[in-house]
N, CA, C and O atoms as a Maestro MAE file, in Angstrom:
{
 s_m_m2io_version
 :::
 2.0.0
}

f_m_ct {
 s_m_title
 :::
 protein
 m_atom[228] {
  # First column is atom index #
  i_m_mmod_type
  r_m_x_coord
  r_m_y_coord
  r_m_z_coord
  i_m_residue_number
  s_m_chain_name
  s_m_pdb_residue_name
  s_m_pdb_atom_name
  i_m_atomic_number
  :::
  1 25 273.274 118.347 48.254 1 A "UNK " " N  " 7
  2 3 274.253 118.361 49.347 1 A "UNK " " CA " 6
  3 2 274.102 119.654 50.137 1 A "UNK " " C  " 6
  4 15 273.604 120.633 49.582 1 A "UNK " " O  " 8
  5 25 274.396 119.694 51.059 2 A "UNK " " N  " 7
  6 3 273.805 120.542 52.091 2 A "UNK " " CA " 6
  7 2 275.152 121.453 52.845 2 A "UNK " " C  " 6
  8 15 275.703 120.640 53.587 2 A "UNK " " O  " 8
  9 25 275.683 122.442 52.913 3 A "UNK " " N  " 7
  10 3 276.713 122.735 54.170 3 A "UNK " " CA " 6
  11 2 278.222 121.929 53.288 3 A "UNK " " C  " 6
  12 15 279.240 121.524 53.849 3 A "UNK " " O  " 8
  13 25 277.947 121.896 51.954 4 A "UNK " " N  " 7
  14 3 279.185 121.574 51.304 4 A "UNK " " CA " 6
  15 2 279.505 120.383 51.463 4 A "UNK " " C  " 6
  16 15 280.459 120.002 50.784 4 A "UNK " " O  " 8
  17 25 278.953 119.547 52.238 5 A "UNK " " N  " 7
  18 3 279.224 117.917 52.300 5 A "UNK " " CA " 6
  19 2 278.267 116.991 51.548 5 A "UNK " " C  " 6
  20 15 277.086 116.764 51.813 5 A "UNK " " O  " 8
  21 25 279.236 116.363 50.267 6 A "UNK " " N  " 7
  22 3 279.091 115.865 49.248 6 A "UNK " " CA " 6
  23 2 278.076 114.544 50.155 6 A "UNK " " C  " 6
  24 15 278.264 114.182 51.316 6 A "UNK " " O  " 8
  25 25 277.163 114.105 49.331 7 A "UNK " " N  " 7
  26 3 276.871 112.715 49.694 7 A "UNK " " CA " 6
  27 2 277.693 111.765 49.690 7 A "UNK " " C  " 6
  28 15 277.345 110.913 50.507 7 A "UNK " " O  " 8
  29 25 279.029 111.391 48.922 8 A "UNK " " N  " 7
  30 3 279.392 110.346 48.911 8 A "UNK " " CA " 6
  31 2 280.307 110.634 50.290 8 A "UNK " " C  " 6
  32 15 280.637 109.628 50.918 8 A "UNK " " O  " 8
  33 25 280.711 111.857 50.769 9 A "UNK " " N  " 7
  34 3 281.529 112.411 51.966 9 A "UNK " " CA " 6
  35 2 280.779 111.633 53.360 9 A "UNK " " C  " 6
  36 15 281.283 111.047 54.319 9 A "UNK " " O  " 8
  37 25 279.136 111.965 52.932 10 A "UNK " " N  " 7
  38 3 278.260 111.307 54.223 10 A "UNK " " CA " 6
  39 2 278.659 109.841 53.903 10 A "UNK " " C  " 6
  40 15 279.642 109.345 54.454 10 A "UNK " " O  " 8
  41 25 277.940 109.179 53.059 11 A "UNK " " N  " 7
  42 3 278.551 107.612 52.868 11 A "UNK " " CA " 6
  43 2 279.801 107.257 53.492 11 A "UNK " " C  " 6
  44 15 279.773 106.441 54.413 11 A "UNK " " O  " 8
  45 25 280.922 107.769 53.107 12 A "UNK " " N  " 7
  46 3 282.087 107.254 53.686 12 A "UNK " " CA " 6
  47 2 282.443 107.948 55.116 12 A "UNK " " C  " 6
  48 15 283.611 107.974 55.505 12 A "UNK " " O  " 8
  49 25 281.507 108.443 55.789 13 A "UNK " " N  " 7
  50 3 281.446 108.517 57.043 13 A "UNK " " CA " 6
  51 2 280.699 107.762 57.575 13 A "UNK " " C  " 6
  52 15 280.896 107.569 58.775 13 A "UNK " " O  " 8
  53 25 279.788 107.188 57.041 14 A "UNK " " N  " 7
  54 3 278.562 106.232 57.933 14 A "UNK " " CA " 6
  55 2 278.770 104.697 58.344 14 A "UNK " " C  " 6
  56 15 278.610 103.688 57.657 14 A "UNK " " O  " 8
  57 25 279.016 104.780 59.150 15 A "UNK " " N  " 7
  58 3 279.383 103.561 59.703 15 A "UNK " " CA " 6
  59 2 278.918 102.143 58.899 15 A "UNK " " C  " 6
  60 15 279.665 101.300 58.403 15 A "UNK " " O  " 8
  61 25 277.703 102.156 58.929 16 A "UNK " " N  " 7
  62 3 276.758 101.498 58.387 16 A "UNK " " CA " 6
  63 2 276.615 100.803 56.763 16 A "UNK " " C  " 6
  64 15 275.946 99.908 56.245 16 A "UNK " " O  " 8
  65 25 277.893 102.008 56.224 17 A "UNK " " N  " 7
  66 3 278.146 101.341 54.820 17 A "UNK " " CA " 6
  67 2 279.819 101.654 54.326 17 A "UNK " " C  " 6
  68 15 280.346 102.230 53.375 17 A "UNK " " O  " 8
  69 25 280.269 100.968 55.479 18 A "UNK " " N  " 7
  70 3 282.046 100.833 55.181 18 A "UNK " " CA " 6
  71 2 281.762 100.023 55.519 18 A "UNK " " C  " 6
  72 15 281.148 99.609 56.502 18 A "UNK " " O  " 8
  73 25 282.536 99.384 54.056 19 A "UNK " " N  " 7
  74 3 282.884 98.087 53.365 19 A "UNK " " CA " 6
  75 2 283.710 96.921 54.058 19 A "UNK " " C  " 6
  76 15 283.862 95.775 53.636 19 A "UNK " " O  " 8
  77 25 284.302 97.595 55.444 20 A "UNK " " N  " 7
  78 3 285.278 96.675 56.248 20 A "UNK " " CA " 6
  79 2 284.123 96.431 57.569 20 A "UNK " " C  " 6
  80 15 284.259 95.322 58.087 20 A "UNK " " O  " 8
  81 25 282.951 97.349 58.216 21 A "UNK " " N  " 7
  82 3 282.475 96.538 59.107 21 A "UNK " " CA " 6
  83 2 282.090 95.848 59.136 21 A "UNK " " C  " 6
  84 15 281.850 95.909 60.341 21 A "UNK " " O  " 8
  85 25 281.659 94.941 58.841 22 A "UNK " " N  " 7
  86 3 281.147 93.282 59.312 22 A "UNK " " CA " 6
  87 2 282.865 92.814 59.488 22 A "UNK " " C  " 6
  88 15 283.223 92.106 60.429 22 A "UNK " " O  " 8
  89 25 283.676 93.245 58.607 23 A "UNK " " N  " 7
  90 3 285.539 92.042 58.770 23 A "UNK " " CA " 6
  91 2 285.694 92.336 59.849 23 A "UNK " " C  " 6
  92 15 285.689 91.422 60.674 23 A "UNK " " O  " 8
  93 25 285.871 93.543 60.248 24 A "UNK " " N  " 7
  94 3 286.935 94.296 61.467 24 A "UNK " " CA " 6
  95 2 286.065 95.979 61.646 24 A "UNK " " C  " 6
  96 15 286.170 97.077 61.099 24 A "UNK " " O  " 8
  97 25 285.135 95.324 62.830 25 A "UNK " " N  " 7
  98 3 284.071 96.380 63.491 25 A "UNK " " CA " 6
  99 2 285.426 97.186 64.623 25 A "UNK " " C  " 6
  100 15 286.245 96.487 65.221 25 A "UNK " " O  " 8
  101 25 285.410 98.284 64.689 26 A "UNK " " N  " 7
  102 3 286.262 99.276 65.168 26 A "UNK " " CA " 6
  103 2 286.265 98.795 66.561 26 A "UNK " " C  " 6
  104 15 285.238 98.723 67.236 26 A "UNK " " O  " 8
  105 25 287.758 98.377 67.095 27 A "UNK " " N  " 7
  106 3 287.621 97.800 68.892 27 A "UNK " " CA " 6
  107 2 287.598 99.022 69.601 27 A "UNK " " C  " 6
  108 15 287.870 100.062 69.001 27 A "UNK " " O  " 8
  109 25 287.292 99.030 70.868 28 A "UNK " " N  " 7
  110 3 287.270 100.197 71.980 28 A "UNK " " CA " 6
  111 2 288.921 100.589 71.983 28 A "UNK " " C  " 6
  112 15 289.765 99.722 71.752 28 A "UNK " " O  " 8
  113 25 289.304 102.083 72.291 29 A "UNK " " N  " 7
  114 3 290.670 101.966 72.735 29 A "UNK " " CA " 6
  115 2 291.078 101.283 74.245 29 A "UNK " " C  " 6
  116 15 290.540 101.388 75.347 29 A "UNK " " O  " 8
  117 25 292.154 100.613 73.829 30 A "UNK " " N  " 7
  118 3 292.825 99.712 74.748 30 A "UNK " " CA " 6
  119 2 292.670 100.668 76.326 30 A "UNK " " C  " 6
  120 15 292.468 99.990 77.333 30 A "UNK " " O  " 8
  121 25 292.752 101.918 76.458 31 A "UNK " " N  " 7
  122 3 292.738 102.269 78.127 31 A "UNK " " CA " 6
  123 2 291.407 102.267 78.248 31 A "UNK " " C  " 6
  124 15 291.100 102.316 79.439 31 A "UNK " " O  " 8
  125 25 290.190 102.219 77.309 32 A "UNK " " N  " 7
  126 3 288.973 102.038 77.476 32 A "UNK " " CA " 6
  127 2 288.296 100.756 78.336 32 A "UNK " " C  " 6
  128 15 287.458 100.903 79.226 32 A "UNK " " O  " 8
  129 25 288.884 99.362 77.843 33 A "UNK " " N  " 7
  130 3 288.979 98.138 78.240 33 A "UNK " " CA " 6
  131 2 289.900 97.709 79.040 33 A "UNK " " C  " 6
  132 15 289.987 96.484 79.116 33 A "UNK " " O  " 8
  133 25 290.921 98.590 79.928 34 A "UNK " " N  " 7
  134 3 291.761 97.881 79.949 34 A "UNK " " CA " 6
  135 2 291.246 97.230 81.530 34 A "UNK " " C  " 6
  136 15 290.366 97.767 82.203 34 A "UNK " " O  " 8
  137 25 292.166 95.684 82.042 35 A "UNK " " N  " 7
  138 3 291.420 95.098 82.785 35 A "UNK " " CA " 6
  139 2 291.529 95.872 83.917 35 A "UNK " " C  " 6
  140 15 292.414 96.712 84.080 35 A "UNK " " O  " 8
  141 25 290.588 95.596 84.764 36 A "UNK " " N  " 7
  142 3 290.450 95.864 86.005 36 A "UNK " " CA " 6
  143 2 291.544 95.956 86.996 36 A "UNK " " C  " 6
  144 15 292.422 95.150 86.685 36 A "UNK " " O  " 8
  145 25 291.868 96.683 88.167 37 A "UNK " " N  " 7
  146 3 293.110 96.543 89.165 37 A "UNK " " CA " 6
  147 2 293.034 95.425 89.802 37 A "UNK " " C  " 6
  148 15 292.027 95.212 90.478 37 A "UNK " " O  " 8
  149 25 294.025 94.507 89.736 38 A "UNK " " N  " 7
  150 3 294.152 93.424 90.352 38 A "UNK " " CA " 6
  151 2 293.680 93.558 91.822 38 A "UNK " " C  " 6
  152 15 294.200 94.488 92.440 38 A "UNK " " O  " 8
  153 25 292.872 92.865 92.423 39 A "UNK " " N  " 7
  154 3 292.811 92.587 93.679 39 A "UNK " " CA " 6
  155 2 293.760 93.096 94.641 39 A "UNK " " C  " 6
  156 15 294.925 93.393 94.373 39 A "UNK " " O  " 8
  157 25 293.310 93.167 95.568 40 A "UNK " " N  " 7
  158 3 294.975 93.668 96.820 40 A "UNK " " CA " 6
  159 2 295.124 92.109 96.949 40 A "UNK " " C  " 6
  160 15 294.209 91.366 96.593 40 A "UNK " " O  " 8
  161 25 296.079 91.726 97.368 41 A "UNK " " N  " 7
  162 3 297.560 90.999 98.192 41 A "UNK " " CA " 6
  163 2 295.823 90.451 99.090 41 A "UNK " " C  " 6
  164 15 294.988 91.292 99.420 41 A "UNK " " O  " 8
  165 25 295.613 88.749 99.351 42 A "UNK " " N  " 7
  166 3 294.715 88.700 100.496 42 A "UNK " " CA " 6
  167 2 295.819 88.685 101.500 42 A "UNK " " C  " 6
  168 15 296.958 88.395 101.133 42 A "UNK " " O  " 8
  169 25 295.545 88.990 102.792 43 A "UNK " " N  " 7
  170 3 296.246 88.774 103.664 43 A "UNK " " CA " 6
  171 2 296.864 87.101 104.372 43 A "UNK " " C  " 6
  172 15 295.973 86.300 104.090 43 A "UNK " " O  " 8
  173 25 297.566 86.644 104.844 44 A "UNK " " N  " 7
  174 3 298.417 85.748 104.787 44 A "UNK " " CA " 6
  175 2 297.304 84.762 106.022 44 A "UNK " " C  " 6
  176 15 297.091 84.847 107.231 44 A "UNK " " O  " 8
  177 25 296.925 84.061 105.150 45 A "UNK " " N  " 7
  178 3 295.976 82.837 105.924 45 A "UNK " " CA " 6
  179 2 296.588 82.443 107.159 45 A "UNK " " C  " 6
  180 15 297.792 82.191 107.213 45 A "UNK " " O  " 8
  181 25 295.722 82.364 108.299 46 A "UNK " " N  " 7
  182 3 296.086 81.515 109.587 46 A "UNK " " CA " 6
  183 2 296.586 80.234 109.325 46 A "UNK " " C  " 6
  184 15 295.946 79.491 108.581 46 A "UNK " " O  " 8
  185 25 297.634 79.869 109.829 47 A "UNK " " N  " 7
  186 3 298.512 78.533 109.589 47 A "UNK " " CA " 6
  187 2 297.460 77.063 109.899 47 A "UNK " " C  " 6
  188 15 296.926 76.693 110.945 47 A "UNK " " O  " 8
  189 25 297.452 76.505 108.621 48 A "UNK " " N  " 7
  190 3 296.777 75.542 108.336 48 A "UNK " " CA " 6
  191 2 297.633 73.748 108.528 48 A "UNK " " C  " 6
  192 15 298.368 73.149 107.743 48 A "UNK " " O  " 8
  193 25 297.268 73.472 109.497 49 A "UNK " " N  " 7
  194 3 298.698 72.164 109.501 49 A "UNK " " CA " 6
  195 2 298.410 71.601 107.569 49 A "UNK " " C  " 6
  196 15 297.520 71.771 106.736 49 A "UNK " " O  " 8
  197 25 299.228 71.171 107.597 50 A "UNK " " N  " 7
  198 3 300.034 70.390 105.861 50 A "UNK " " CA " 6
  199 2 299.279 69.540 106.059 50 A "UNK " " C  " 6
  200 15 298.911 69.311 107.211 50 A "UNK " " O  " 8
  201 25 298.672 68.582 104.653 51 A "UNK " " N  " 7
  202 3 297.997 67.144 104.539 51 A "UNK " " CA " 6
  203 2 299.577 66.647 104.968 51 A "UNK " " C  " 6
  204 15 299.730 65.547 104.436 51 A "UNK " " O  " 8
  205 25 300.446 66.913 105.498 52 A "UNK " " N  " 7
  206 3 300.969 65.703 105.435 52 A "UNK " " CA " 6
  207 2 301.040 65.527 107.195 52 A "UNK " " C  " 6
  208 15 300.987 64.424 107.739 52 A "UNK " " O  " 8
  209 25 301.156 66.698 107.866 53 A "UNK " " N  " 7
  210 3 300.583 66.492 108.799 53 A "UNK " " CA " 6
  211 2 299.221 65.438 109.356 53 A "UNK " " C  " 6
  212 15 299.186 64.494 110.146 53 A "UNK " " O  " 8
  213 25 298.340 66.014 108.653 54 A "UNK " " N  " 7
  214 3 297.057 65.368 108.799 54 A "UNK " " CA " 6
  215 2 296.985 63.743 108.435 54 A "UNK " " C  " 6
  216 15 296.091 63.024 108.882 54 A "UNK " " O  " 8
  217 25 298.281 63.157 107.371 55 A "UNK " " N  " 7
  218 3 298.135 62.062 107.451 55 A "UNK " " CA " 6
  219 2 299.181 61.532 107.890 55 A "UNK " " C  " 6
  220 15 299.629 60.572 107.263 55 A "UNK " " O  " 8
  221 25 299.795 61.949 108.958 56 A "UNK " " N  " 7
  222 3 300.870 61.303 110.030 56 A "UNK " " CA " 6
  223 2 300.314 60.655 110.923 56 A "UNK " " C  " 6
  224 15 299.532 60.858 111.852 56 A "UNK " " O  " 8
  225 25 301.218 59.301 110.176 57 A "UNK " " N  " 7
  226 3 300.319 57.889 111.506 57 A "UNK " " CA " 6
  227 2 301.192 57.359 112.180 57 A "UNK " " C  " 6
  228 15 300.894 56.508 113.017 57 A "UNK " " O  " 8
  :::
 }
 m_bond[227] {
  # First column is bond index #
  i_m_from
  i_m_to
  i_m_order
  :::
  1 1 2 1
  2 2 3 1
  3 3 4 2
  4 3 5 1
  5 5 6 1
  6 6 7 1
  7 7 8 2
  8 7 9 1
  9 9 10 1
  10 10 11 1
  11 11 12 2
  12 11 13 1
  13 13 14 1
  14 14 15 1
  15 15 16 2
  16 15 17 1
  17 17 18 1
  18 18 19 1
  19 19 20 2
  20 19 21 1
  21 21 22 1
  22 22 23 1
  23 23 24 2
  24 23 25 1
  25 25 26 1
  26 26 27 1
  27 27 28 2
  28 27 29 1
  29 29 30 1
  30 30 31 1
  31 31 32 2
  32 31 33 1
  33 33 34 1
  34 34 35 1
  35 35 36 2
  36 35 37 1
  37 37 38 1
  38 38 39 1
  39 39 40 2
  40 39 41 1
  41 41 42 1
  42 42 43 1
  43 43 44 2
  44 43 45 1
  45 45 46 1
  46 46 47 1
  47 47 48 2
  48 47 49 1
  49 49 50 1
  50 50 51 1
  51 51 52 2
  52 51 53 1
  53 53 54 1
  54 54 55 1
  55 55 56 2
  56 55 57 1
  57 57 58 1
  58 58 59 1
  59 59 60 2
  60 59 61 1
  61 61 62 1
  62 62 63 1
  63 63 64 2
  64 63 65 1
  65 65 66 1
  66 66 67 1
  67 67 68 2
  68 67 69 1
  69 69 70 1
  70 70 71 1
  71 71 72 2
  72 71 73 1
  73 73 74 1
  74 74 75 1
  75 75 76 2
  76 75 77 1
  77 77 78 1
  78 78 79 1
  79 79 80 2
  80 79 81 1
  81 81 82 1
  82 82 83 1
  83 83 84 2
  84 83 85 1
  85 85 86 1
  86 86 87 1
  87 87 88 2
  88 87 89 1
  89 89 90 1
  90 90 91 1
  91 91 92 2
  92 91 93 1
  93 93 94 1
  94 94 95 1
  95 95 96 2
  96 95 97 1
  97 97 98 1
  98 98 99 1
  99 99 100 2
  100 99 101 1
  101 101 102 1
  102 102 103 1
  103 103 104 2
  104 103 105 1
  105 105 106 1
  106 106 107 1
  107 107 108 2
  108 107 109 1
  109 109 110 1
  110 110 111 1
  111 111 112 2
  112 111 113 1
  113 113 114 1
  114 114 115 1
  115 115 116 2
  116 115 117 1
  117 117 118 1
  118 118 119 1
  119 119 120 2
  120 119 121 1
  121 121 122 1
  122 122 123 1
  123 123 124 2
  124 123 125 1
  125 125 126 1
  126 126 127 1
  127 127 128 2
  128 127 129 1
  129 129 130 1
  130 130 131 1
  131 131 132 2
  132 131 133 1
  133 133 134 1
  134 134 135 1
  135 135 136 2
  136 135 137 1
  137 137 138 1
  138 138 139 1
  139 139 140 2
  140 139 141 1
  141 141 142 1
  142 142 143 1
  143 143 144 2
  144 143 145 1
  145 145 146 1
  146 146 147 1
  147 147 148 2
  148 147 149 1
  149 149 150 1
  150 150 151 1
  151 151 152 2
  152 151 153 1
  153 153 154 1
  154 154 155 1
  155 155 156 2
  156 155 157 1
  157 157 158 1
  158 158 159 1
  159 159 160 2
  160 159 161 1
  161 161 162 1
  162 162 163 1
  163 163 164 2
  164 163 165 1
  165 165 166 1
  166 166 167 1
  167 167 168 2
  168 167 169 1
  169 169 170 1
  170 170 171 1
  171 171 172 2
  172 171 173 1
  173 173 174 1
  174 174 175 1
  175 175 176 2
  176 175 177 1
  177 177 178 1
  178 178 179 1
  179 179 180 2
  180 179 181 1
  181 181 182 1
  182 182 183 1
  183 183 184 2
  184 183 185 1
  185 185 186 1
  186 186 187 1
  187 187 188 2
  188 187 189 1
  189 189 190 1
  190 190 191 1
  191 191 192 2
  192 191 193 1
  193 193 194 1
  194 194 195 1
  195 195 196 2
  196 195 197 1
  197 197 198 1
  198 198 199 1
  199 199 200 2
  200 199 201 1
  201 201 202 1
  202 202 203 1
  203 203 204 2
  204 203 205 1
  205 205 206 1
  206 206 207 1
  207 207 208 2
  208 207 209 1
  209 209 210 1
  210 210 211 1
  211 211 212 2
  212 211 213 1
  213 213 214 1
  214 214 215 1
  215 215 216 2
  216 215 217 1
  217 217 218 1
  218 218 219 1
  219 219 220 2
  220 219 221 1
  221 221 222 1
  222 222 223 1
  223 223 224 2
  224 223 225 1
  225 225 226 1
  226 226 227 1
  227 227 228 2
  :::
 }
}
């Protein structure tokens, strides 16, 4: 052991051999992922006559 850190100290730091990654692999923190800023507001479409317009007979 080297710098006072036991081997089994490295082991249970190594990702690679805790016993829970393959169950539950460590998620990103949540402000890491978090979603994207919604879109702006589109602006208010030019007035489209109604299908019901369109099918006034």
């Amino acid at each position: 052991a080297e710098d006072g850190i036991s081997a089994d100290t490295l082991a249970a730091n190594d990702w690679r051999t805790a016993p829970d990654f393959e169950l539950a692999p460590p998620e990103p923190a949540a402000h890491e992922v978090a979603a994207p800023e919604p879109p702006a507001p589109e602006p208010p479409a030019p007035e489209i006559p109604s299908f019901d317009d369109d099918f006034d007979m």
